[in-house]
C-alpha positions in Angstrom: 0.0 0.0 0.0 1.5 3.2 -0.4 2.4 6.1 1.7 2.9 9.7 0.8 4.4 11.5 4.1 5.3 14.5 2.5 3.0 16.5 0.6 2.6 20.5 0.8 -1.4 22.3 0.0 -2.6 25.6 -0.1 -2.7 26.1 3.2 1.3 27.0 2.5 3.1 27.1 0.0 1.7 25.1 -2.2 -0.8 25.7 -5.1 -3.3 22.6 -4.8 -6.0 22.6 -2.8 -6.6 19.6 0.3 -9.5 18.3 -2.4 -7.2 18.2 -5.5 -4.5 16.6 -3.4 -6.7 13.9 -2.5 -8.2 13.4 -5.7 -4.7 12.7 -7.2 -3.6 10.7 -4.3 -6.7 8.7 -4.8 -6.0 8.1 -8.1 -2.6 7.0 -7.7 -3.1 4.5 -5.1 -2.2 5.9 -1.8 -3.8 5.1 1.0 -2.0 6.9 3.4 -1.3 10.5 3.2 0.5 13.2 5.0 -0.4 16.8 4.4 3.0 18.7 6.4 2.3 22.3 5.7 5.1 25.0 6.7 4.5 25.5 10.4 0.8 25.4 10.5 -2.4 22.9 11.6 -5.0 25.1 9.6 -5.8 22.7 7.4 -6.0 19.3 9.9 -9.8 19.1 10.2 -10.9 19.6 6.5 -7.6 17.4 5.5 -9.3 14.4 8.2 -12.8 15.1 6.5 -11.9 14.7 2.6 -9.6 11.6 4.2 -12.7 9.7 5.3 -14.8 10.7 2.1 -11.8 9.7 0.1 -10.9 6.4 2.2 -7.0 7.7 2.3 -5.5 7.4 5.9 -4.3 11.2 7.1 -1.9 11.4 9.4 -1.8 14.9 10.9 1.4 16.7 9.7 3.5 19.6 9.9 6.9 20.7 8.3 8.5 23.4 10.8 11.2 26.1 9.9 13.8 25.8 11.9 17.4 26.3 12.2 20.9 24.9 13.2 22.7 27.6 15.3 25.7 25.8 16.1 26.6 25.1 12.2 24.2 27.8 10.8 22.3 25.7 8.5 18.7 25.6 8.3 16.8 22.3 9.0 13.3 21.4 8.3 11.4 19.4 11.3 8.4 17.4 10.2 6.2 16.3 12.8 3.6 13.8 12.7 0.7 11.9 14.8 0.4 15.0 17.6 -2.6 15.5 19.3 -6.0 17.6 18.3 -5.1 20.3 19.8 -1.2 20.9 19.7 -0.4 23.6 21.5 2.9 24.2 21.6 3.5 23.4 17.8 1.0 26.4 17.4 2.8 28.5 19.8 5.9 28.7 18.6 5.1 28.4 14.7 2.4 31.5 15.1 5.5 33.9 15.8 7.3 32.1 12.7 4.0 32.6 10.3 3.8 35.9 11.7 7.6 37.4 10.5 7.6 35.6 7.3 3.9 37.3 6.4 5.6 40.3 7.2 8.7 39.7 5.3 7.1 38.7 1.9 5.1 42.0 2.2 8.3 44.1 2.8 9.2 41.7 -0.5 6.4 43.1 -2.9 7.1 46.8 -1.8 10.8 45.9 -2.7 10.0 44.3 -6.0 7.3 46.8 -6.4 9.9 49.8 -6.2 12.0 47.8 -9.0 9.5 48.4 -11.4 7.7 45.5 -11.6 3.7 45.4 -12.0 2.3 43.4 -8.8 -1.1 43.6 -7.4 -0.6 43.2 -3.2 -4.2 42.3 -3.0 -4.0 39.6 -6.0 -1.0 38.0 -3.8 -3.0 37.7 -0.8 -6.3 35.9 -2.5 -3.1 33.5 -4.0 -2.2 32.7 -0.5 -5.6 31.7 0.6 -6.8 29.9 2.7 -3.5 30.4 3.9 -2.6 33.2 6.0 0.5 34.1 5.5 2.0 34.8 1.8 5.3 33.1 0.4 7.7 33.8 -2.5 5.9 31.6 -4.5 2.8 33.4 -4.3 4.8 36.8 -5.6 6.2 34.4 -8.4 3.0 33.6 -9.6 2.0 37.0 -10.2 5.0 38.1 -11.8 5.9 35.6 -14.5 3.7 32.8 -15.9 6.7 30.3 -16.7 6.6 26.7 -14.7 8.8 26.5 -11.9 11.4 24.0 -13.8 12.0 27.0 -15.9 15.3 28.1 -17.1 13.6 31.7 -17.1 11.7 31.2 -13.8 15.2 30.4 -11.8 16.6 33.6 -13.2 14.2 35.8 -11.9 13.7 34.0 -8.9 17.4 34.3 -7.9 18.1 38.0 -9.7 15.0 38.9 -6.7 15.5 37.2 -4.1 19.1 35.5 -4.0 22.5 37.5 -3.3 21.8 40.6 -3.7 18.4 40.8 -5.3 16.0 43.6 -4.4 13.9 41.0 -2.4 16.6 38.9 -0.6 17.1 38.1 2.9 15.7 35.8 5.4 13.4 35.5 9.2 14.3 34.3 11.9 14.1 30.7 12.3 13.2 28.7 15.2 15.8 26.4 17.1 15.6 22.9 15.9 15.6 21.3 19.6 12.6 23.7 20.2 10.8 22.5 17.5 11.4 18.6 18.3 10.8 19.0 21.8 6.8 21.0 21.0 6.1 17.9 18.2 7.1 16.3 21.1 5.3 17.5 24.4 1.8 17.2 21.8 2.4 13.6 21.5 3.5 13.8 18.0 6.8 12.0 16.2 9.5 14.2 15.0 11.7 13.7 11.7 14.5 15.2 9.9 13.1 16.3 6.9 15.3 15.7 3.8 18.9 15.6 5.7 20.9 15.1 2.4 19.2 18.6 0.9 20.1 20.8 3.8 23.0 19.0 5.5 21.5 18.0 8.9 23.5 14.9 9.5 25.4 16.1 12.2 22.8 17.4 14.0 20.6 14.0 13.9 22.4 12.4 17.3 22.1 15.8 19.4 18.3 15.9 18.3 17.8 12.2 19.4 18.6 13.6 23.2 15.5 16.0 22.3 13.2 13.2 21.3 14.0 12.7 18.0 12.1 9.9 16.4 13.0 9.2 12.8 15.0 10.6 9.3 13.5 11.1 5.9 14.7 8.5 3.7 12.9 9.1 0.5 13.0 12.1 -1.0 13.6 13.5 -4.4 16.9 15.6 -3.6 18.0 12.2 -1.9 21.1 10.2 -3.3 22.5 6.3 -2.8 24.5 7.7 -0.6 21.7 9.8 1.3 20.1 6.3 1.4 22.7 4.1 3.1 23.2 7.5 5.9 19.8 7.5 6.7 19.5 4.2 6.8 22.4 3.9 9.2 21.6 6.3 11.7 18.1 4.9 12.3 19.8 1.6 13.0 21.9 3.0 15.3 19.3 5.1 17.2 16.5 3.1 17.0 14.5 5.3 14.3 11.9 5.2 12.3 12.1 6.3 8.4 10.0 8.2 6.6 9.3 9.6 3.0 7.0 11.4 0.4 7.2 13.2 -2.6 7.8 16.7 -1.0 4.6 18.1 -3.6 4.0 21.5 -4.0 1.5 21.4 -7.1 2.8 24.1 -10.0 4.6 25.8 -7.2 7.3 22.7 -7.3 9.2 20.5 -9.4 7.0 18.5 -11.5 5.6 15.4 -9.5 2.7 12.7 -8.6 1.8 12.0 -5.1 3.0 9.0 -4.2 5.4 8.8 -7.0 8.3 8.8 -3.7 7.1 6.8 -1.0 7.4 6.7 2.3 8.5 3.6 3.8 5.5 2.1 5.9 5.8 1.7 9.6 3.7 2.3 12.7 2.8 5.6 11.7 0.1 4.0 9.2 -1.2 1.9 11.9 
């Protein structure tokens, strides 16, 4: 049966809504599903509704910003299975949502005094029912090329890379904060994509947190990535996980559940 632990809606960043996504995960087999929206639980009750009218398992899912302070490298925490009502995953993501709203709408003025044509009020109705707008919600209004794009990565990074008009970052949360809140609302916390962003050395410190498993599969992900992953949950006892990391037309080009997650207790 297949598992897709790692799939992004329109409650972030990406462009398909919770009914599309289970449409297409119905259609491709999967029959249990993960919805892991950047740092926010919005979306859990209509995502456990369509589940049930869809027959797809959902296991309640976040992907949380975070941040490696001792070799100042970001790290993405997913955290799966918490409670109804996870309270400390919403307090410290609300701060998060809250600067990076703010950021992409210091963003459009920026891009705005460049000289490029964009609507602010146009981005926001993009964002929705999301809250909080991100740079792929500016993109959408300013070029219609697909995200693979030769000419999409050009303007992407001449905005918001180096020294672009629109660059810089927020302030991300502590990666042992974010494990220990999945933690405290009875959730399991994961390494998302280590071989992506580098977090291997970090993996052992966060299993003192409560760490409780690695991403194995996942489309930035190597042999090599593989046999890592696959090492460190021997050692410390973890469980692996997986998904296609989907973000509609606001990502590569993929299917859910064409990566899949590894089954384990999770699905149970």
């Amino acid at each position: 049966m297949k598992a897709d632990f790692h799939v992004h809606s329109n409650y972030s960043d990406g462009s398909s809504s919770v009914n599309e996504i289970m449409q297409s995960a119905r259609n491709n087999g999967v029959k249990y599903l993960s919805i892991v929206d950047h740092d926010t639980v919005e979306g859990l009750p209509e995502m456990l509704q369509l589940g049930e009218e869809f027959g797809i398992k959902v296991i309640p899912g976040i992907e949380i910003s975070a941040y490696d302070f001792k070799r100042k490298l970001k790290v993405h925490v997913l955290g799966y299975n918490y409670n109804s009502n996870p309270v400390h995953i919403k307090s410290i993501c609300q701060p998060l949502l809250e600067r990076r709203h703010l950021h992409s709408l210091w963003q459009m003025k920026q891009i705005e005094s460049a000289g490029y044509s964009l609507n602010m009020e146009a981005v926001l109705e993009t964002a929705k029912p999301g809250q909080t707008v991100y740079k792929q919600h500016i993109m959408a209004h300013l070029t219609d090329e697909p995200f693979s794009s030769i000419e999409y990565k050009q303007l992407y990074r001449k905005l918001f890379k180096g020294g672009g008009v629109a660059s810089g970052d927020i302030e991300y949360l502590n990666a042992f904060d974010a494990v220990q809140a999945i933690v405290k609302d009875g959730g399991v916390a994961v390494v998302a994509h280590p071989g992506q962003l580098d977090s291997y050395d970090l993996i052992p410190e966060l299993v003192e947190a409560g760490l409780g498993g690695i991403e194995r599969n996942h489309m930035d992900h190597t042999a090599e990535d593989h046999h890592r992953v696959e090492a460190l949950a021997r050692r410390y006892n973890l469980i692996m996980t997986g998904g296609t990391d989907y973000h509609g037309e606001f990502g590569p080009p993929a299917d859910i559940g064409e990566i899949e997650s590894p089954l384990n207790h999770l699905c149970r």
